[in-house]
Every structure is written in structure tokens, then in C-alpha cells.
C-alpha positions as a LaTeX table, in Angstrom:
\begin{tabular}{lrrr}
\hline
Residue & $x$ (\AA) & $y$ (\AA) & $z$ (\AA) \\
\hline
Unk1 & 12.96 & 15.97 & $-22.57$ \\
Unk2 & 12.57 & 13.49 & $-20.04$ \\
Unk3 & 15.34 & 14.92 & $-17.88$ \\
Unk4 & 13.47 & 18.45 & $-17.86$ \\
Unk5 & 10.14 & 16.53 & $-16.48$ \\
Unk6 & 11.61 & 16.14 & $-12.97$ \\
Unk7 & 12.45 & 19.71 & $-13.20$ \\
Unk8 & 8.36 & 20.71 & $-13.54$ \\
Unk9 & 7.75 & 23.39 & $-10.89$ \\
Unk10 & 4.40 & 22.11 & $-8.38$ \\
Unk11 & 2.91 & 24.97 & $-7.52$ \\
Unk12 & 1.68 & 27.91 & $-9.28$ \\
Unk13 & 4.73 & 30.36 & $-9.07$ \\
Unk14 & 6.12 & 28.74 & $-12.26$ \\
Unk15 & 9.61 & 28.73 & $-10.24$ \\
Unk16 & 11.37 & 26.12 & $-8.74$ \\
Unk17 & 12.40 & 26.49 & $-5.31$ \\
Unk18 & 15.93 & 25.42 & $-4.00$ \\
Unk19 & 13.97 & 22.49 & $-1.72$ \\
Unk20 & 12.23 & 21.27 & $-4.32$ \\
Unk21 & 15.41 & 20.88 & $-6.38$ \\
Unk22 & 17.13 & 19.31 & $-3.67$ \\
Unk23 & 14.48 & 16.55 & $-3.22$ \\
Unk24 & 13.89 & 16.16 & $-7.08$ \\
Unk25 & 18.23 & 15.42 & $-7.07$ \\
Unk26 & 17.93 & 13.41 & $-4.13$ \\
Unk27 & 15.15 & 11.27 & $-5.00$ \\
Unk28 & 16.56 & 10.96 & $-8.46$ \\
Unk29 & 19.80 & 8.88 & $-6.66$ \\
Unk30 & 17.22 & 6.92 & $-4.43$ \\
Unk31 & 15.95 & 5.85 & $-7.75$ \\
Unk32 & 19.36 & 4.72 & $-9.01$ \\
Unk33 & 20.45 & 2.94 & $-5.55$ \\
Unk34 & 16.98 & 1.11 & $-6.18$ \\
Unk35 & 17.38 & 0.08 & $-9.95$ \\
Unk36 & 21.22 & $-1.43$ & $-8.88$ \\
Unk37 & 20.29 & $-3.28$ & $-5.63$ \\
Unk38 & 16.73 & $-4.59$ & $-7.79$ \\
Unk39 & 19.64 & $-5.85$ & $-10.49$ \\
Unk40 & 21.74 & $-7.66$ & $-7.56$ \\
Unk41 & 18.31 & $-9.03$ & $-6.03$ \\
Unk42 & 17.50 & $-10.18$ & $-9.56$ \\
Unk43 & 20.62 & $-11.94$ & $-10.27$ \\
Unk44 & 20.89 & $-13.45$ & $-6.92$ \\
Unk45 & 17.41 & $-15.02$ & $-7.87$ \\
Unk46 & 18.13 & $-16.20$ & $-11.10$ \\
Unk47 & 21.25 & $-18.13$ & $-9.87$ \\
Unk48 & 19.05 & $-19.61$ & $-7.25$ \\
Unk49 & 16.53 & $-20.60$ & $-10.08$ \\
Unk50 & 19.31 & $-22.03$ & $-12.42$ \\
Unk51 & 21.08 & $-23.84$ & $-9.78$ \\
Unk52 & 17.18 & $-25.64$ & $-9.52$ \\
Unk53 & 17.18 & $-26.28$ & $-13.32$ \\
Unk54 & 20.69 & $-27.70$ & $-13.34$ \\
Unk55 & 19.89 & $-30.19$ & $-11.01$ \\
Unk56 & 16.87 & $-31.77$ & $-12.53$ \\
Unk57 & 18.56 & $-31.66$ & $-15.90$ \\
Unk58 & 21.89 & $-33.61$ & $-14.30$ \\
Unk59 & 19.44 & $-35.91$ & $-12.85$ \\
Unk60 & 17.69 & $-36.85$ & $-16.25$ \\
Unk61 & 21.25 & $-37.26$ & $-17.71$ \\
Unk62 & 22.11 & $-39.68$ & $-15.58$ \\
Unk63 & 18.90 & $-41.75$ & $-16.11$ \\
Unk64 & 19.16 & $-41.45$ & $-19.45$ \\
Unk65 & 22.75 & $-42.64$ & $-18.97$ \\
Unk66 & 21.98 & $-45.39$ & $-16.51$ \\
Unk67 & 19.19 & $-46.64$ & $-19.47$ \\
Unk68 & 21.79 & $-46.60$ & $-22.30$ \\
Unk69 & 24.20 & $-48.65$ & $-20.31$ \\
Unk70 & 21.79 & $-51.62$ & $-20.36$ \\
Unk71 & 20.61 & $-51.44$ & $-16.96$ \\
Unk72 & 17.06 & $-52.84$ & $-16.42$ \\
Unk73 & 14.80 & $-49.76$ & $-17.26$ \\
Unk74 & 12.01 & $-51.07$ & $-14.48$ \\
Unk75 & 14.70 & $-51.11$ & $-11.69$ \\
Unk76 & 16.17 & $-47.89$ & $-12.85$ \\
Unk77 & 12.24 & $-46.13$ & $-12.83$ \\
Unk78 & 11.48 & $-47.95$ & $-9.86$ \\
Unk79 & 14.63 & $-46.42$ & $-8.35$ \\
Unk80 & 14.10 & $-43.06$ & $-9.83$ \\
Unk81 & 10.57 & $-42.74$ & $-8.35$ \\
Unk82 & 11.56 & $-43.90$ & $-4.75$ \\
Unk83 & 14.24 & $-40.81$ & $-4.84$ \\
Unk84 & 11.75 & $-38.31$ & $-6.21$ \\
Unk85 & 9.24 & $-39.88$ & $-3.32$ \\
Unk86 & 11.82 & $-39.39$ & $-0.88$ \\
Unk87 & 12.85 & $-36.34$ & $-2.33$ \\
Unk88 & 9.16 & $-34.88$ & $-1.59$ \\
Unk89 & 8.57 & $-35.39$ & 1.25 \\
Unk90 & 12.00 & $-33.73$ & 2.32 \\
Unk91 & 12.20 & $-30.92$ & 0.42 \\
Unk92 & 8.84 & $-30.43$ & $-1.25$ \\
Unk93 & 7.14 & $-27.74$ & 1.01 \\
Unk94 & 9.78 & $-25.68$ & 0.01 \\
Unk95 & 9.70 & $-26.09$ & $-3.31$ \\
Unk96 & 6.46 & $-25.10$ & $-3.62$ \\
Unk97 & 7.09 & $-22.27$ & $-1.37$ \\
Unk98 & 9.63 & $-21.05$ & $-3.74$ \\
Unk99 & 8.36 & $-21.54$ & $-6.27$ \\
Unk100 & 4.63 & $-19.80$ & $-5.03$ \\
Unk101 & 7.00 & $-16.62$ & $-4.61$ \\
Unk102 & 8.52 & $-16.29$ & $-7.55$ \\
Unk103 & 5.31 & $-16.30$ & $-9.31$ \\
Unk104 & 4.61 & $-13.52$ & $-6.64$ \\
Unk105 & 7.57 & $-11.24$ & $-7.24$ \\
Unk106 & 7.82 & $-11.87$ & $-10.93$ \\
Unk107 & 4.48 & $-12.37$ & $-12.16$ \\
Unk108 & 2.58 & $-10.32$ & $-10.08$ \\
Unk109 & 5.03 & $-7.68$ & $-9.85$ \\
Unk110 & 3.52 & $-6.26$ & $-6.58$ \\
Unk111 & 5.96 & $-3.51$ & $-5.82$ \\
Unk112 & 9.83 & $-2.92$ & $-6.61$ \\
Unk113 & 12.82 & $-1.72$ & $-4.46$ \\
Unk114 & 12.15 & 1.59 & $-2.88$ \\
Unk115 & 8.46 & 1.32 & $-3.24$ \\
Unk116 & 6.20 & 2.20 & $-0.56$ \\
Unk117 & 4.14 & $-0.42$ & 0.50 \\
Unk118 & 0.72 & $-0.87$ & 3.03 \\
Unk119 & 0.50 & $-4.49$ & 4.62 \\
Unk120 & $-2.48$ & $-4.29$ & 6.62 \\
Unk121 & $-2.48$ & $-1.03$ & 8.49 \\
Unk122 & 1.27 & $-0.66$ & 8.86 \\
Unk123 & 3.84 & 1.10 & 6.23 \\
Unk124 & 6.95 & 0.41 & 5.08 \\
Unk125 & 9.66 & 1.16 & 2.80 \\
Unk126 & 11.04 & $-2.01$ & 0.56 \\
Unk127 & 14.55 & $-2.26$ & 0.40 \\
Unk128 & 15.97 & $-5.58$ & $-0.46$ \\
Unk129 & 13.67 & $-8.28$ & $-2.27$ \\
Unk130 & 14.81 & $-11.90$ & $-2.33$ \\
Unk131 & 13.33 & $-15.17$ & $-3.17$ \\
Unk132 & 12.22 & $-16.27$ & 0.66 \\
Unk133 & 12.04 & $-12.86$ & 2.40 \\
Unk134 & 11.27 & $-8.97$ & 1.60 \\
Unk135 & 13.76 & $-6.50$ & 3.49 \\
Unk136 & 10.82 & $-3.95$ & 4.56 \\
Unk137 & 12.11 & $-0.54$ & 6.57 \\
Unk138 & 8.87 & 0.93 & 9.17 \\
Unk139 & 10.24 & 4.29 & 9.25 \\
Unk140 & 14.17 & 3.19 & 10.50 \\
Unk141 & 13.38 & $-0.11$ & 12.16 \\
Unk142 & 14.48 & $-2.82$ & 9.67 \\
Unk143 & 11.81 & $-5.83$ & 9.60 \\
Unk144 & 12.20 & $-9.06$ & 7.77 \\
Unk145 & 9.09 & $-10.67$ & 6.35 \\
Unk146 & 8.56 & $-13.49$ & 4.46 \\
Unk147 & 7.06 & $-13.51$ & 0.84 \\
Unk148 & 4.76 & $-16.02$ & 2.07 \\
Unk149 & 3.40 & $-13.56$ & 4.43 \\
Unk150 & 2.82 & $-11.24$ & 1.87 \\
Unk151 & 1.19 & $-13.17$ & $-0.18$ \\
Unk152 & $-1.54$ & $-13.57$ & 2.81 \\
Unk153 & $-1.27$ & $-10.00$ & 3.61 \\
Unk154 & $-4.23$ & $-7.96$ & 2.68 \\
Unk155 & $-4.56$ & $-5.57$ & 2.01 \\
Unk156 & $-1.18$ & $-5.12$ & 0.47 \\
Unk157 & $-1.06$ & $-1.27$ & $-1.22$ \\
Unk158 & 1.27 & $-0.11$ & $-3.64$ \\
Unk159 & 1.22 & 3.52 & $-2.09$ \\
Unk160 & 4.21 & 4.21 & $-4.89$ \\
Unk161 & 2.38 & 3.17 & $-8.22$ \\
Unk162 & $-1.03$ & 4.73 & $-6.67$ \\
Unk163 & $-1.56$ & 7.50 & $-8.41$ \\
Unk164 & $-3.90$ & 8.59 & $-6.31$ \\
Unk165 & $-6.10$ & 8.20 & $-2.99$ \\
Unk166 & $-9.20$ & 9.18 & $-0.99$ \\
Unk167 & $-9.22$ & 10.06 & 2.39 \\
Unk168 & $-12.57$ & 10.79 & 4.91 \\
Unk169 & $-13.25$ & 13.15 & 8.16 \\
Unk170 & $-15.97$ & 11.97 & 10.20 \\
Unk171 & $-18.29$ & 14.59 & 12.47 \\
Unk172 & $-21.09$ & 13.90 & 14.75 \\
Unk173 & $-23.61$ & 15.80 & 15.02 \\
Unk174 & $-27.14$ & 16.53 & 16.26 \\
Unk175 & $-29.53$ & 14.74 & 13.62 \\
Unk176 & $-31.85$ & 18.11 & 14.16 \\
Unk177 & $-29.46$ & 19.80 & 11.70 \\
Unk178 & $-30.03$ & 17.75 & 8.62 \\
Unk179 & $-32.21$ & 19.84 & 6.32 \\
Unk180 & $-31.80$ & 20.34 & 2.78 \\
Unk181 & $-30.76$ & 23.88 & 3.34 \\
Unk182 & $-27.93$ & 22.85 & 5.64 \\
Unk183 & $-26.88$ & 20.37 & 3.05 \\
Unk184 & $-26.70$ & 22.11 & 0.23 \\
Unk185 & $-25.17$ & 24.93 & 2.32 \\
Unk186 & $-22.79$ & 22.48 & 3.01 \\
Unk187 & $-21.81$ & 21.23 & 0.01 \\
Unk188 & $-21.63$ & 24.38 & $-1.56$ \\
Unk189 & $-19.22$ & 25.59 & 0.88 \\
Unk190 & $-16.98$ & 22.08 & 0.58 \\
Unk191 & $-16.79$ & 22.26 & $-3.52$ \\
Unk192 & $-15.30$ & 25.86 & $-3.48$ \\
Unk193 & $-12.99$ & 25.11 & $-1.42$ \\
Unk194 & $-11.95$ & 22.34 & $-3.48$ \\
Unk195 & $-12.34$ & 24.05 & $-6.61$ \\
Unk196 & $-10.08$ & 26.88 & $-5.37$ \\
Unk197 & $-6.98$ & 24.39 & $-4.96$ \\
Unk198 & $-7.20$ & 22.02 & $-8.26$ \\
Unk199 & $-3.43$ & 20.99 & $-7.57$ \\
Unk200 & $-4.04$ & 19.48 & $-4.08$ \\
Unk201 & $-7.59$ & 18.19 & $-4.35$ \\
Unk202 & $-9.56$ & 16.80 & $-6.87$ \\
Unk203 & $-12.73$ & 18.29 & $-7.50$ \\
Unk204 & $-15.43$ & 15.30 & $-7.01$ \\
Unk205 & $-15.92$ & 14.47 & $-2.95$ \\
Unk206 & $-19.04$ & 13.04 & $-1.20$ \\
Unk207 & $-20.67$ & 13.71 & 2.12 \\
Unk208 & $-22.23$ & 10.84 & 3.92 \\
Unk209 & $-24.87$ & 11.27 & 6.71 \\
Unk210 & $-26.20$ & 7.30 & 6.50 \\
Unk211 & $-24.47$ & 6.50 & 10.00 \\
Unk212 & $-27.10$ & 7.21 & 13.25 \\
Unk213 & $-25.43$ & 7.29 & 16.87 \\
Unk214 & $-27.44$ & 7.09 & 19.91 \\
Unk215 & $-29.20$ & 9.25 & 20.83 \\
Unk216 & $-29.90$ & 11.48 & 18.04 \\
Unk217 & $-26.92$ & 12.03 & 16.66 \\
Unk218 & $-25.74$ & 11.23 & 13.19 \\
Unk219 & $-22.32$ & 10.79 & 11.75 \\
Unk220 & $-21.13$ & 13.40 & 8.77 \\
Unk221 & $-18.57$ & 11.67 & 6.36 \\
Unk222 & $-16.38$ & 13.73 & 4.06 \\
Unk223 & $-14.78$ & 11.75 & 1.23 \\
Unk224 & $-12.28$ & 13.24 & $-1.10$ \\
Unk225 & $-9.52$ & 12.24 & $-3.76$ \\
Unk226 & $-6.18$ & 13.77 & $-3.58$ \\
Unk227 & $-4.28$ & 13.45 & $-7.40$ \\
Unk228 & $-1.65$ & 12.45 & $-6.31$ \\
Unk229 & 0.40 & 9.40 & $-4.70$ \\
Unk230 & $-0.56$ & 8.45 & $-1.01$ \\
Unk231 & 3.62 & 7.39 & $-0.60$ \\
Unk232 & 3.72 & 11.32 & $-0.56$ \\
Unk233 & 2.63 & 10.89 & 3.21 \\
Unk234 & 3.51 & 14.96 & 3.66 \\
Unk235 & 1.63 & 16.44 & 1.02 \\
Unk236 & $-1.09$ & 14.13 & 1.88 \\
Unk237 & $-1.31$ & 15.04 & 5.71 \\
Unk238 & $-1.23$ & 18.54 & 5.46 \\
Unk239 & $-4.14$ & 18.59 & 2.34 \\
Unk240 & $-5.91$ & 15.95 & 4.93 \\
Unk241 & $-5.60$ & 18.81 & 8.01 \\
Unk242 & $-6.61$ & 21.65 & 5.31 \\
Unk243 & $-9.52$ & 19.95 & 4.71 \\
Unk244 & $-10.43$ & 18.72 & 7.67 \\
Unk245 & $-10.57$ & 21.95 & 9.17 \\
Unk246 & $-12.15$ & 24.04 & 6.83 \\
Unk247 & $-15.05$ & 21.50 & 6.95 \\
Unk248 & $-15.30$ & 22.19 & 10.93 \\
Unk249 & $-15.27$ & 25.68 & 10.02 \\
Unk250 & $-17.84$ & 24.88 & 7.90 \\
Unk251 & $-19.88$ & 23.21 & 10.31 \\
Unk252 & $-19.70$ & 26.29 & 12.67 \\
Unk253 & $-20.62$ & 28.48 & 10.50 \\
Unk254 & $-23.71$ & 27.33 & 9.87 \\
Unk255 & $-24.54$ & 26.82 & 13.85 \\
Unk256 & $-23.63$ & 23.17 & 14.34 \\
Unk257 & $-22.96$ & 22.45 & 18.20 \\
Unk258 & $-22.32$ & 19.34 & 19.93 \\
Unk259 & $-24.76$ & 18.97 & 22.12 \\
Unk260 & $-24.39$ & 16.65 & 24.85 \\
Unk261 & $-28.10$ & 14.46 & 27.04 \\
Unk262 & $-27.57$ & 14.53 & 30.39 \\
Unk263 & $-29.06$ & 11.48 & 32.26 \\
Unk264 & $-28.89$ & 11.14 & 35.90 \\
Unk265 & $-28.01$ & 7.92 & 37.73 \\
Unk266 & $-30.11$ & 6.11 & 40.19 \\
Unk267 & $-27.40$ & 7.45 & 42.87 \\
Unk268 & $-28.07$ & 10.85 & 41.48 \\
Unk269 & $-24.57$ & 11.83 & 39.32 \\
Unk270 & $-24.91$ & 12.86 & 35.88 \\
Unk271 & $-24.29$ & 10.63 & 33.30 \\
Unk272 & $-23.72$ & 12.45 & 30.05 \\
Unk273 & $-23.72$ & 10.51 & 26.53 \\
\hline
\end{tabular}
């Protein structure tokens, strides 16, 4: 039952087209590569972290050794301490570091191999997570960032586990054109359109007109979910374009111009804003 789930047809043919079979199979081994190299990443981590744990306990042994031997227990503590002082200051930055990531990657669980990811305004693709540095792909080019990094990064976006996203056009236009009649022309025109296509859009949106531009002009926000992942970066553009232009259309339907004030300069030449 599960199996016949990545075989649902998306659109409204009920069919299954020979593209969308080849990138259900394909992403299907993507998956698998993922789930084996997040196993090796995994075990390469865990050694690290046992490796850790072995030496602290082989380091209490031998106290404890050291103490049962009759050795003077305050020159044995006193001993003990001046190591872990030592110790410290060598190699406790890292430590910490370490041990700040794991709690990232593990408890956190912020994304997984093959995930797409947002840090800041740039995308990528994870491909190798280890206990120091994140293997991140930007469309080919290979990068290699540090967990600490990430930690700082914000925002940091889970495009894959989104399930799903808003996106906005912006318009300026005259601030003459803002009547009620316009508006609710408006966004009468905007919910049939998103009505009409359910799969692609989902059916509440929002126009803003809060935003005044000199001179006179006012800035017309469209806001509007998409039901779906934003790390399906196609889909997404091409509903973003759809939209996008039948709100223009929109716009010129109902008479909206841009209309440009001409101001002259004290030398005479036109200065247009």
C-alpha cells in the first residue's frame, strides 16, 4: 500500500505519465543513496563519540587504580585536576564545539541527507553530514560549512519537510485607483483564479496596499500559499509566474497604468520619478 502511494497520479487525468514515473523511480534511489550514506555518517559519529567515552572511562580506571595501590589520594587529585586544567585549556573549545553539534544534528534534527536546505538567502542540497562540517551542494558547486555556522545561520529552512510555502508579487501603482470597487473587483478576480486550480494553489491569499511610495503611488502585495513543498523549486516557479501574471492581467483589466511625474531640472531636462 505504501509502494502504490508514490505511484498517485498529480494532476487531474487520473494517468500517470512516463516523466512522472521516471522521477517518482529516480527519486525513490536518491532516497536510498541518502538513507545508506546517513547510516555511514551515523556510524562514523558514533565511533567518534565512543572513542570520547573510552577515554574518560580509561582515565577514571586508572585513578581508581592509582588510589587502590596506596598512593596518597591528595597527590593523586591534586595531579588529576592539574591534567584536566591542562587538558582545558588545550582541547576544551573543541569539546564544547563538538559537543554543541551533536546536540544540533541529533537533537534538533534540523534536516537529513538529501534534504533541501535555505541558509540565509542561498540553497543547497545536503549531502554528507559529519560531526564538525555539513557537505552542502549550491546547485553543482560543492561547499563545506561548518555545523557551527549553521547553528548561527538564520534563517535555516527545511525546504524538504515544509510542506508548504507562501510566496508575494509586489505592483505599484497610482494611489488614485484604490476604491472599494477596484478592490473587491480585484479580489474577486484573484480568488477564482485560485479556486479554479485547487492542486497548485491554496485557496486563502491576501492583498496588501499598506506600503505608500513617493509620490502617490502605493505598493499592491499579493500573498499566496502553494500546498506543497518549496524544495519543489519547479512546480513552485512556474505556479509563482502563473500567478504573477494573471494578477497583471488583472490589473489591466480594470485600467491600472503606471503613470510616471515629470519634474524639470533647474538646467531644464526632465526628471521623471
Amino acid at each position: 500500500e505504501k509502494a502504490w502511494k508514490f505511484l498517485e497520479p498529480s494532476g487531474t487525468t487520473g494517468f500517470l505519465s512516463m516523466q512522472e514515473l521516471k522521477e517518482i523511480v529516480f527519486n525513490v534511489f536518491d532516497d536510498r543513496r541518502s538513507v545508506i550514506m546517513s547510516l555511514e555518517d551515523t556510524e562514523s559519529i558514533t565511533a567518534q563519540i565512543k572513542t570520547w567515552i573510552q577515554v574518560l572511562v580509561n582515565i577514571a580506571v586508572l585513578l581508581i587504580a592509582v588510589l587502590v595501590m596506596g598512593t596518597n589520594g591528595v597527590d593523586v587529585w591534586v595531579g588529576f585536576t592539574s591534567f584536566i586544567i591542562g587538558f582545558s585549556f588545550i582541547f576544551g573549545g573543541a569539546i564544547k564545539t563538538a559537543f554543541d553539534n551533536f546536540i544540533f544534528l541529533y537533537g534538533s534534527h534540523p534536516f537529513e541527507i538529501g534534504d533541501s536546505i535555505l541558509v540565509g538567502e542561498t540553497r543547497y542540497t545536503v549531502e554528507r553530514v559529519l560531526l564538525q562540517t555539513t557537505k552542502l551542494s549550491h546547485f553543482g558547486q560543492i561547499r563545506i560549512m561548518q555545523n557551527s555556522a549553521l547553528r548561527l545561520a538564520e534563517p535555516l529552512v527545511n525546504l524538504t519537510s515544509s510542506k508548504e510555502h507562501w510566496l508575494k508579487c509586489d505592483y505599484i501603482v497610482d494611489t488614485s485607483v484604490l476604491t472599494e470597487g477596484f478592490l473587491r473587483s480585484l479580489n474577486g478576480s484573484m480568488e477564482a483564479f485560485f479556486k479554479d486550480q485547487e492542486e497548485t494553489y491554496k485557496a486563502t491569499f491576501r492583498i496588501d496596499h499598506f506600503e505608500f511610495l513617493p509620490p502617490l503611488k502605493v505598493k499592491l502585495t499579493l500573498l499566496f500559499g502553494l500546498p506543497f513543498s518549496p524544495s519543489q523549486l519547479r512546480r513552485a516557479r512556474i505556479a509563482h509566474s502563473q500567478a504573477a501574471r494573471h494578477f497583471a492581467e488583472t490589473l489591466l483589466y480594470l485600467g491600472v497604468k503606471y503613470t510616471a511625474v515629470v519634474e524639470y531640472s533647474p538646467e531644464g531636462i526632465p526628471v521623471a520619478h
